[in-house]
DSSP file (Angstrom, degrees, kcal/mol; ACC not computed):
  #  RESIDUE AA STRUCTURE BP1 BP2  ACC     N-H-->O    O-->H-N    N-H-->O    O-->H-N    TCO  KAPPA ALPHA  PHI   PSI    X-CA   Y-CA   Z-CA
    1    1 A X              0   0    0      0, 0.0     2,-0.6     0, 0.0     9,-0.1   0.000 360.0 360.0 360.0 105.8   42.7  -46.8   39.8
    2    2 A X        +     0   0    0      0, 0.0     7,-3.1     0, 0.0     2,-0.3  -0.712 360.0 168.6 -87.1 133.4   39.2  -47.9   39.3
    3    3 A X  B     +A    8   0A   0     -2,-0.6     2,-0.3     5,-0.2     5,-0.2  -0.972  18.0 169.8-127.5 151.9   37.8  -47.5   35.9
    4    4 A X        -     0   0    0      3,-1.8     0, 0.0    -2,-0.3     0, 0.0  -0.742  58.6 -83.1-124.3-164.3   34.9  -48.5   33.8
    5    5 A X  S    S+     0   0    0     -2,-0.3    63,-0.1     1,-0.2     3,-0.1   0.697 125.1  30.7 -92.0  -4.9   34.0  -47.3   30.5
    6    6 A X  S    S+     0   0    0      1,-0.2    62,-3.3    61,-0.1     2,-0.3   0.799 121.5  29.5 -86.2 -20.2   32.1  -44.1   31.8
    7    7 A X  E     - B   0  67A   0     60,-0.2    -3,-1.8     2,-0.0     2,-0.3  -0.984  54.8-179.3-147.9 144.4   34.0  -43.3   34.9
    8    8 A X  E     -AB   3  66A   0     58,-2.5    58,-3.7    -2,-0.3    -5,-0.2  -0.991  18.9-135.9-146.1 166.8   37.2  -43.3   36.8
    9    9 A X  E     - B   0  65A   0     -7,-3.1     2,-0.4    -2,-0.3    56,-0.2  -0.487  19.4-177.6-107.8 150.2   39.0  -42.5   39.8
   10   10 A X  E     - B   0  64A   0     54,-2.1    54,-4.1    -2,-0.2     2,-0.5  -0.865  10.0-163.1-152.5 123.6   42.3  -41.1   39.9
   11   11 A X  E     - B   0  63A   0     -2,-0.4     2,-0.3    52,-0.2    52,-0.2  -0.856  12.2-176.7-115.6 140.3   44.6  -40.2   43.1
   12   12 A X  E     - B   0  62A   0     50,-2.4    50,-1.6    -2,-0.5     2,-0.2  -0.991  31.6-113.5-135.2 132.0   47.5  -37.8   42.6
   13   13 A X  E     - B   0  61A   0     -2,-0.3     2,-0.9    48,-0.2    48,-0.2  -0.075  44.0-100.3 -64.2 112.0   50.0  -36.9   45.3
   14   14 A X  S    S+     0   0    0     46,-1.2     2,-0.3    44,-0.2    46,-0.2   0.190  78.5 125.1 -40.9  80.5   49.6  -33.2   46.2
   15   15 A X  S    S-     0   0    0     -2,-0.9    35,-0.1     2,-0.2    47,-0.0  -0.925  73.1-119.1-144.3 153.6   52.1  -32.0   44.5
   16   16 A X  S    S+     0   0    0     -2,-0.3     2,-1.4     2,-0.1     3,-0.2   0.019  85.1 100.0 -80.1  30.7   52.5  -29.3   41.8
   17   17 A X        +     0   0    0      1,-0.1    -2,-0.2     2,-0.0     4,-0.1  -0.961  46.4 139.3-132.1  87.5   54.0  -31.9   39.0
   18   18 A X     >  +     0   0    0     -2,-1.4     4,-3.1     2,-0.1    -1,-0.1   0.267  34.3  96.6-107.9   8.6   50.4  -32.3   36.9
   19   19 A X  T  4 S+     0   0    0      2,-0.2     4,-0.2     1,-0.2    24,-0.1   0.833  84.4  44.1 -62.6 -45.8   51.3  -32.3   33.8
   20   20 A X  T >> S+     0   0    0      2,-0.2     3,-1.4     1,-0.1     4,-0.9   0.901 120.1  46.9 -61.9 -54.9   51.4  -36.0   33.3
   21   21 A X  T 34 S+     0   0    0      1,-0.3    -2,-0.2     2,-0.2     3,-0.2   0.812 106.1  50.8 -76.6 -19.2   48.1  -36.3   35.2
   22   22 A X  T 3X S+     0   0    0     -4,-3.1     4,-1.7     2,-0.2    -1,-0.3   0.617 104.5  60.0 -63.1 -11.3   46.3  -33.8   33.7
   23   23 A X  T <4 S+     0   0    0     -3,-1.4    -2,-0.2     2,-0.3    -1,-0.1   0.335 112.0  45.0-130.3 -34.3   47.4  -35.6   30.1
   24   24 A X  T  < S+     0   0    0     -4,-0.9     3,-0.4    -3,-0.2    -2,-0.2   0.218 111.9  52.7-108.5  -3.6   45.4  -38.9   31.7
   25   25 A X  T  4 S+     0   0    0     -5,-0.3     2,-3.1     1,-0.2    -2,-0.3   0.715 111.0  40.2 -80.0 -70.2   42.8  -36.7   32.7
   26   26 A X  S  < S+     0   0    0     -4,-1.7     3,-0.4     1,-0.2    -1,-0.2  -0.045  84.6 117.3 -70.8  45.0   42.2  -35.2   29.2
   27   27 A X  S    S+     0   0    0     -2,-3.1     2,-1.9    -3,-0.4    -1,-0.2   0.782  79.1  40.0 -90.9 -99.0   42.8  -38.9   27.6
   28   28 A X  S    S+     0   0    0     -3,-0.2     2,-0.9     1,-0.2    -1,-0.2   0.051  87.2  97.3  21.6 -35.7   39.3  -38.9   26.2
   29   29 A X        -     0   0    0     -2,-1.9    -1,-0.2    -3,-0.4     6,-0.1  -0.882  50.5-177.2-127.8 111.1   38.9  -35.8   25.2
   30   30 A X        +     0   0    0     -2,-0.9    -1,-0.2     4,-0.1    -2,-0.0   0.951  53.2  87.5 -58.1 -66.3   39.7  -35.6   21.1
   31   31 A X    >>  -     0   0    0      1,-0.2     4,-2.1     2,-0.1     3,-0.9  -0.186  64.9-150.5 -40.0 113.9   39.4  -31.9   20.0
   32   32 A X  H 3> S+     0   0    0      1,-0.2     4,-1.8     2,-0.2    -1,-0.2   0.790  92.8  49.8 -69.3 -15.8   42.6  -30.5   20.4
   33   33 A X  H 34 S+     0   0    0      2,-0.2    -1,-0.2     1,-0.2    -2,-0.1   0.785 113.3  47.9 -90.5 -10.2   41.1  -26.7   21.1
   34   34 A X  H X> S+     0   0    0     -3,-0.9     3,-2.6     2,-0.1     4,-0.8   0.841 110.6  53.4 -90.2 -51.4   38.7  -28.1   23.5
   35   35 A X  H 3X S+     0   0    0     -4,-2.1     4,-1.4     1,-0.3    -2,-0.2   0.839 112.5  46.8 -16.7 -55.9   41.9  -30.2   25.3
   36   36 A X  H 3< S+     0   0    0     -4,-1.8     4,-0.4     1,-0.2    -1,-0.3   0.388 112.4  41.2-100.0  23.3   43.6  -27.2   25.6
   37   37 A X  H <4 S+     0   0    0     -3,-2.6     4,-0.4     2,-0.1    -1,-0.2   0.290 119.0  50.6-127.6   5.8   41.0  -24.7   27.1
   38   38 A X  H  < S+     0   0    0     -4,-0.8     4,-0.5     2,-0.1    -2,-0.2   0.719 108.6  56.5-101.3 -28.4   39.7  -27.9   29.5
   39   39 A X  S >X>S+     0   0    0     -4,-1.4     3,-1.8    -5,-0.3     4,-1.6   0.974  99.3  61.6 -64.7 -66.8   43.6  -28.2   30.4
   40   40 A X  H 3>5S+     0   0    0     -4,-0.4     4,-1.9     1,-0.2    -1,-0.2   0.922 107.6  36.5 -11.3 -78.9   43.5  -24.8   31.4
   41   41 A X  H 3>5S+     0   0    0     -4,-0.4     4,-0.7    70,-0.2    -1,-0.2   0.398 109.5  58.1 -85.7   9.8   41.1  -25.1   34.1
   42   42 A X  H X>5S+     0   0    0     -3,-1.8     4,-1.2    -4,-0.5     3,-1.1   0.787 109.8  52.5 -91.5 -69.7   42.1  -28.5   35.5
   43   43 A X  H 3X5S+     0   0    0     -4,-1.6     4,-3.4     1,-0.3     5,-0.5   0.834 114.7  38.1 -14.5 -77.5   45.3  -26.8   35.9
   44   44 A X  H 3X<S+     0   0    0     -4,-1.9     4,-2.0    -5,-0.6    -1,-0.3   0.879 114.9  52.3 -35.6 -62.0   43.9  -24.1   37.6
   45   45 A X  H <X S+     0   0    0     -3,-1.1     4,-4.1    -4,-0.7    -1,-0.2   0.914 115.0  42.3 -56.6 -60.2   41.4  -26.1   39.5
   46   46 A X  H  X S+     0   0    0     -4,-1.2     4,-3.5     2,-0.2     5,-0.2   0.907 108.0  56.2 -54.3 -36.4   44.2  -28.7   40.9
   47   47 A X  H  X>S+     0   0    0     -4,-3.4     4,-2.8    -5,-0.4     5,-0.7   0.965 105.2  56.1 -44.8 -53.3   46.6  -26.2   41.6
   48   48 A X  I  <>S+     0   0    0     -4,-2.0     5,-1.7    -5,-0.5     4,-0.3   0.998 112.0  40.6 -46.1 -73.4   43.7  -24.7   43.8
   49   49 A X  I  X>S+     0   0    0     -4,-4.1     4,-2.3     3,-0.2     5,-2.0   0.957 118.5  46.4 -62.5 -47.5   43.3  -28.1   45.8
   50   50 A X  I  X5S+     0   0    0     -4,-3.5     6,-3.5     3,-0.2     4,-0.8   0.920 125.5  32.6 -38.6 -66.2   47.5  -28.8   46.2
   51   51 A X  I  X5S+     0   0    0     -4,-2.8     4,-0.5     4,-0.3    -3,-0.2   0.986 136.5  15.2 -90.3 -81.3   48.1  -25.3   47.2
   52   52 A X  I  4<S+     0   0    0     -5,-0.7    -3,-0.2    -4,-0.3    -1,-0.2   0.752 129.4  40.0 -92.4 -15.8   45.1  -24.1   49.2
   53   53 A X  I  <<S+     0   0    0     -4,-2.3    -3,-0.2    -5,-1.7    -1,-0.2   0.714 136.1  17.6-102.8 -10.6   43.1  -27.2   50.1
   54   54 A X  H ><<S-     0   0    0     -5,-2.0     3,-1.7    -4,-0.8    -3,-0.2   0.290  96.7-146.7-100.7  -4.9   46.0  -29.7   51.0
   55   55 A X  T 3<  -     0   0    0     -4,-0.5    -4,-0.3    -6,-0.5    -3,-0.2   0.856  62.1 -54.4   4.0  69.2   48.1  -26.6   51.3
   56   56 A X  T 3  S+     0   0    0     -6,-3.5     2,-0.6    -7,-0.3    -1,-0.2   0.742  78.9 158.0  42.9  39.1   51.0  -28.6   50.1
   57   57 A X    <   -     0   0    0     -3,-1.7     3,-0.5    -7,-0.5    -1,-0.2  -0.797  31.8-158.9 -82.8 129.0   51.1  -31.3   52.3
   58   58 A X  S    S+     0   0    0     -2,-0.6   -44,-0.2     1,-0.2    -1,-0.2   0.792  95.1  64.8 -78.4 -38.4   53.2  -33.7   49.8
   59   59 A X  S    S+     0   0    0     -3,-0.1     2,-0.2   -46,-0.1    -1,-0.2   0.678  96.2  68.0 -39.4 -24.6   51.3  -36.6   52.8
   60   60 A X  S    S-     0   0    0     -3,-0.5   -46,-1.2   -46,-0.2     2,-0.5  -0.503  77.3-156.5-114.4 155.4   47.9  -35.6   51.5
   61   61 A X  E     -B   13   0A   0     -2,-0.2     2,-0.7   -48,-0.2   -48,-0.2  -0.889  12.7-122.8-144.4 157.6   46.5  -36.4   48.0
   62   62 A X  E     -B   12   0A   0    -50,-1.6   -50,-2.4    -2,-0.5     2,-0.6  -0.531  20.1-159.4 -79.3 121.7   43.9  -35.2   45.2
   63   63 A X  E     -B   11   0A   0     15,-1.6     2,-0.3    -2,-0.7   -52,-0.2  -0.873   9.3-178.2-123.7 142.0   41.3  -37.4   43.9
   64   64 A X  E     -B   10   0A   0    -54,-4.1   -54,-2.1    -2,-0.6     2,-0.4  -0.840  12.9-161.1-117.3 160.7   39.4  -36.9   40.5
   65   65 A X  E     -B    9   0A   0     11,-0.4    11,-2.0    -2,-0.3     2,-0.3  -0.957  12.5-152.2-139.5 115.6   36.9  -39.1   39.4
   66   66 A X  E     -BC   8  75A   0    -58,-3.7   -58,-2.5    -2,-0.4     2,-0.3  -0.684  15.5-173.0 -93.7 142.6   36.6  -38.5   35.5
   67   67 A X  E     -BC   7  74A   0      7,-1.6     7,-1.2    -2,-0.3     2,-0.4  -0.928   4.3-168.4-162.0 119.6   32.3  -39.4   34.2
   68   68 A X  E     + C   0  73A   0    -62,-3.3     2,-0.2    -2,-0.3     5,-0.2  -0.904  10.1 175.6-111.0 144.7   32.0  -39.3   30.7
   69   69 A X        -     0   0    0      3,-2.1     5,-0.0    -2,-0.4    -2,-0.0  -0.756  53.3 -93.1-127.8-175.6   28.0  -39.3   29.7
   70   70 A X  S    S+     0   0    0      1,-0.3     3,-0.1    -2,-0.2    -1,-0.0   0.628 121.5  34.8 -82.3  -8.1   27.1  -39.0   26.2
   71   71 A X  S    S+     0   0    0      1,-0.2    59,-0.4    59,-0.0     2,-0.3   0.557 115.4  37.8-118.9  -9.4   26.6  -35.0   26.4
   72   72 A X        -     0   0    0     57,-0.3    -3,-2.1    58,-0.2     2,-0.3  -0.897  61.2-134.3-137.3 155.9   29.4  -33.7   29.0
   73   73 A X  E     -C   68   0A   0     55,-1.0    55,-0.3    -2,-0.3     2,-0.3  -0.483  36.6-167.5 -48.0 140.3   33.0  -34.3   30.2
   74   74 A X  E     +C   67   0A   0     -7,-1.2    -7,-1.6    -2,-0.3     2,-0.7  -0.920  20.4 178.9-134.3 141.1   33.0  -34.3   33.9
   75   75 A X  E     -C   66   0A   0     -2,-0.3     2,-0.8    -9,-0.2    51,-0.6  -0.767  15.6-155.0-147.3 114.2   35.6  -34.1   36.4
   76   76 A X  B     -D  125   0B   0    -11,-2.0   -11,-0.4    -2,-0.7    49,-0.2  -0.655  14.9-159.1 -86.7 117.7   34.9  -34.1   40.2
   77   77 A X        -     0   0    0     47,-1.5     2,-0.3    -2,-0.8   -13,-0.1  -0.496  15.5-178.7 -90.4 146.9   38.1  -32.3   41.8
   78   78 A X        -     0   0    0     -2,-0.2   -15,-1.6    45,-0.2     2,-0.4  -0.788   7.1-170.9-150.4 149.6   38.4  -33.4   45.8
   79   79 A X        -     0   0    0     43,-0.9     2,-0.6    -2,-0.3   -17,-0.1  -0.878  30.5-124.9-143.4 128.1   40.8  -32.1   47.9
   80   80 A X  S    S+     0   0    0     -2,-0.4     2,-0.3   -19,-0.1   -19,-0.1  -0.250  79.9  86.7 -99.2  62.4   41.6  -33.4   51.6
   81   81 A X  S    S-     0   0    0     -2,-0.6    -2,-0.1    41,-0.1   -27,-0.1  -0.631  93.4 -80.7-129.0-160.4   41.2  -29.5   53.6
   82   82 A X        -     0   0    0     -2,-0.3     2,-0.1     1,-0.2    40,-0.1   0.875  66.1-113.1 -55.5 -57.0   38.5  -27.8   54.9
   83   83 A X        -     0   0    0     38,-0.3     2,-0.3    39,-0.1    39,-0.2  -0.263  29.7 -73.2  89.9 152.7   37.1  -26.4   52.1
   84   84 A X        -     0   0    0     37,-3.0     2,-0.1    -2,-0.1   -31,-0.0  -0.745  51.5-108.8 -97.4 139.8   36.7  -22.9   50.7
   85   85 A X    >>  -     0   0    0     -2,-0.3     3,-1.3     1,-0.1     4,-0.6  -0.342  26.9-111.0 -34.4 126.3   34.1  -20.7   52.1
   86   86 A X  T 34 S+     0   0    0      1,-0.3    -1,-0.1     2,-0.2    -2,-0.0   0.691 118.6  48.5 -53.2 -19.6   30.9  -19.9   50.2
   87   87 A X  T >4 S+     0   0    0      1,-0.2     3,-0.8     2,-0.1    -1,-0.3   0.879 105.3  61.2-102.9 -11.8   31.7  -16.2   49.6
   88   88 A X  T <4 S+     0   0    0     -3,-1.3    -1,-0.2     1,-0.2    -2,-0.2   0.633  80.8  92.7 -62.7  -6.2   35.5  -17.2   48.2
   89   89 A X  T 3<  +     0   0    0     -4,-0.6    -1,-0.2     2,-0.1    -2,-0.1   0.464  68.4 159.5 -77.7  15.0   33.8  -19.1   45.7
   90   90 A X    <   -     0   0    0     -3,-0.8     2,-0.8     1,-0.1    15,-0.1  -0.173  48.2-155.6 -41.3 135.3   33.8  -16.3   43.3
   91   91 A X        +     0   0    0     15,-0.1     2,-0.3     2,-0.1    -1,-0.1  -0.789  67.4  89.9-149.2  39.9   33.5  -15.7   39.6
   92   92 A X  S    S-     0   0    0     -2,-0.8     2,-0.3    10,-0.2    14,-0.2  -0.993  73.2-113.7-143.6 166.2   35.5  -12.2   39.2
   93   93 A X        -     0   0    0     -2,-0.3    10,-0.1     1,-0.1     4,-0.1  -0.705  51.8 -83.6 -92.3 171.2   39.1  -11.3   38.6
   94   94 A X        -     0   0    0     -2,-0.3     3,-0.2     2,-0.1    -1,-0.1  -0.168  30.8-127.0 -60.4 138.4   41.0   -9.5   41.4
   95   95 A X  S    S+     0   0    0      1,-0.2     2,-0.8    -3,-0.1    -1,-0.1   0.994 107.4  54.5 -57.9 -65.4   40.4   -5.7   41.5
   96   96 A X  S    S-     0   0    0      1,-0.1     3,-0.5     2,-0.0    -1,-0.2  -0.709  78.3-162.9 -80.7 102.4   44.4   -5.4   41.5
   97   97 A X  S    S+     0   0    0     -2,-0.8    -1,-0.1     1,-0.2    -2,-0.1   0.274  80.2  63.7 -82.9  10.2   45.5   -7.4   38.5
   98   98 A X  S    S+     0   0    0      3,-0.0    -1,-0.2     2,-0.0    -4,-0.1   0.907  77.1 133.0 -91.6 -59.9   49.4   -7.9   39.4
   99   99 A X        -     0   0    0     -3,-0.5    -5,-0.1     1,-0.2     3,-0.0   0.681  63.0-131.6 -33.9 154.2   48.2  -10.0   42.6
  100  100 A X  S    S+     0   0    0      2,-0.1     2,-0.3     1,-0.0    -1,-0.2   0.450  85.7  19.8 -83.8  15.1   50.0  -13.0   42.9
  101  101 A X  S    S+     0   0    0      1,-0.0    -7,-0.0     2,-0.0    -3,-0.0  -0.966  80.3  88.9-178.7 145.2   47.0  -15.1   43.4
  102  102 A X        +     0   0    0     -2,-0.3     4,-0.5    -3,-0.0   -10,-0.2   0.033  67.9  79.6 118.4 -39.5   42.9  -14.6   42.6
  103  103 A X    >>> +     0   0    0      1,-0.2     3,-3.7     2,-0.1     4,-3.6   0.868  60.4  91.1 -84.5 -16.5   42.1  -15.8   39.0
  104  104 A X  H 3>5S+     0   0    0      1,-0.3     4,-1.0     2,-0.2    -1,-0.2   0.775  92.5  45.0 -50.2 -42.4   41.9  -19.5   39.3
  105  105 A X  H 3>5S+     0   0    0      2,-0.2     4,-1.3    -3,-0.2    -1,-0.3   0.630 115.8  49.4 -37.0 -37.7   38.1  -19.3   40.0
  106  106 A X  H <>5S+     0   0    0     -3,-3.7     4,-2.1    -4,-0.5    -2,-0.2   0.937 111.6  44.5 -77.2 -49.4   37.7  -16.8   37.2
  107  107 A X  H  X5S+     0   0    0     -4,-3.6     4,-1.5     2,-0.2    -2,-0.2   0.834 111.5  54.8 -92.5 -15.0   39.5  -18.6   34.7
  108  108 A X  H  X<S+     0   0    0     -4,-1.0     4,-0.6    -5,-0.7    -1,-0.2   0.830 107.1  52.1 -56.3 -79.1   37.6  -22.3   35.7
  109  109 A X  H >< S+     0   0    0     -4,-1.3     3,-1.8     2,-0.2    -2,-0.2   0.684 108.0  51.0 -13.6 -80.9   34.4  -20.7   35.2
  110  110 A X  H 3< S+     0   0    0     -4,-2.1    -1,-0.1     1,-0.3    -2,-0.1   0.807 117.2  46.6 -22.2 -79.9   35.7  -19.4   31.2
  111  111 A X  H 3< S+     0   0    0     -4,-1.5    -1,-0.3     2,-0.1     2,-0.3   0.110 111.0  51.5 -77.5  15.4   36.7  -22.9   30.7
  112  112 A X    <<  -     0   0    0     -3,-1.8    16,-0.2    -4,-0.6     3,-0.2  -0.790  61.0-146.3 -53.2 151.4   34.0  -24.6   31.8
  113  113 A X  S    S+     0   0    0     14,-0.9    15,-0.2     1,-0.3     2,-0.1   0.449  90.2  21.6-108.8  19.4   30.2  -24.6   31.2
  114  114 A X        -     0   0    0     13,-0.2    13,-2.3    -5,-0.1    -1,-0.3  -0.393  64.1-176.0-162.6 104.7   29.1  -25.6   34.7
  115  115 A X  E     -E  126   0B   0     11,-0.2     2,-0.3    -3,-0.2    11,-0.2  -0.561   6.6-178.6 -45.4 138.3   30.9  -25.3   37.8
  116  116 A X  E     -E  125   0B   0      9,-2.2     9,-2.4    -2,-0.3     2,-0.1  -0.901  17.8-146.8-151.5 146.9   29.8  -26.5   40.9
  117  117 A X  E     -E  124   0B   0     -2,-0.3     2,-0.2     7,-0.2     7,-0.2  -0.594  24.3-131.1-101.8 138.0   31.1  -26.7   45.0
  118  118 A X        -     0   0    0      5,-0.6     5,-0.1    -2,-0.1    -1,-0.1  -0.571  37.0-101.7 -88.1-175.7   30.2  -29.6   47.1
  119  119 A X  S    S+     0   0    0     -2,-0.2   -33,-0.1     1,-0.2    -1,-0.1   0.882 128.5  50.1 -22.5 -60.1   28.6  -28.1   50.7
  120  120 A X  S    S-     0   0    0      1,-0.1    -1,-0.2   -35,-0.1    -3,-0.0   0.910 109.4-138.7 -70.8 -52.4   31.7  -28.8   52.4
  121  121 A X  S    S+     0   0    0    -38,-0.2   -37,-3.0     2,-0.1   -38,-0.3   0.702  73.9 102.5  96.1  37.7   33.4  -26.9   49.6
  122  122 A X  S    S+     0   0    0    -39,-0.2   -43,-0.9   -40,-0.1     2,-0.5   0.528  73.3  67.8-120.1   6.8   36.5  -29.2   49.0
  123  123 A X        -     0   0    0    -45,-0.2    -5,-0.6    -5,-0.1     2,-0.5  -0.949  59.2-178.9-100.5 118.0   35.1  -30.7   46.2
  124  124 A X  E     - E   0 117B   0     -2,-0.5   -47,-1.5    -7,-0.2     2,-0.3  -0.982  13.1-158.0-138.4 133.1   34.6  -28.7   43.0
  125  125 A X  E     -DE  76 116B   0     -9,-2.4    -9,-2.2    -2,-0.5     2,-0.4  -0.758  13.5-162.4-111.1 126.3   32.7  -30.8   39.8
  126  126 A X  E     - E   0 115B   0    -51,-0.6     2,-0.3    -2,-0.3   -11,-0.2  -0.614   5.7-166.7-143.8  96.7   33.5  -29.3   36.5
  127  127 A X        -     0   0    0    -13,-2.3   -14,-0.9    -2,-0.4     2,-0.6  -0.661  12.3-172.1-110.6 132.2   31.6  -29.9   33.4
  128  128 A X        -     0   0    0    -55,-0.3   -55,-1.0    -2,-0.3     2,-0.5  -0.890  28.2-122.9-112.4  92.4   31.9  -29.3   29.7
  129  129 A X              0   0    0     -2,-0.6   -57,-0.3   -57,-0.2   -55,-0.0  -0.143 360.0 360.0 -35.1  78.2   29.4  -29.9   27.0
  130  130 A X              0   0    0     -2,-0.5    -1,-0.2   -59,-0.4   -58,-0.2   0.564 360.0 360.0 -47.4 360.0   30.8  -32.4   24.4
């Protein structure tokens, strides 16, 4: 784990057990109502790379690189798959709202205030305004 005091790297084994690593992401981050609506969407967001961009190869792992600046949280997501396509990167919920599977996008977006996809689209950077 490289750290300084603005940025660090973090690998987690693609696996669904984040609870302790989301808990070291969110170390930093004081406000408890802001914790739990950034918790939210890390969830979401990892879940996204285990499950669709490693697609649960337990072999493969997630790396985050947490960059605190003096105005935002940031946390750069990366995933070892393909990447999602440009038009799956969507902002809506699912038209049929039992599907098992559809919000995670929505609900990053809500709990962020800037998403962003790298080209490739296996990276997604997700930033919060302190």
């Amino acid at each position: 784990m490289g750290s300084s005091k603005n940025w660090a790297v973090f690998i987690h084994p693609s696996t669904l057990k984040l609870a302790s690593f989301i808990e070291t992401l969110l170390e930093p981050v004081l406000c408890k109502e802001t914790a739990k609506k950034i918790e939210l969407g890390l969830h979401e967001a990892l879940v996204n790379a285990v499950v669709h961009g490693n697609l649960s190869n337990p072999n493969k792992v997630i790396r985050v690189r947490r960059i605190l600046t003096p105005k935002w949280f940031v946390w750069q997501i990366q995933d070892e798959g393909l990447g999602i396509v440009k038009n799956k990167r969507v902002s809506s919920l699912p038209l049929n709202i039992d599907v098992n599977s559809g919000r995670g996008i929505y609900l990053i977006h809500k709990c962020f205030d800037d998403v962003r996809w790298s080209p490739k689209g296996n990276r997604l950077q997700l930033s919060l305004k302190k």
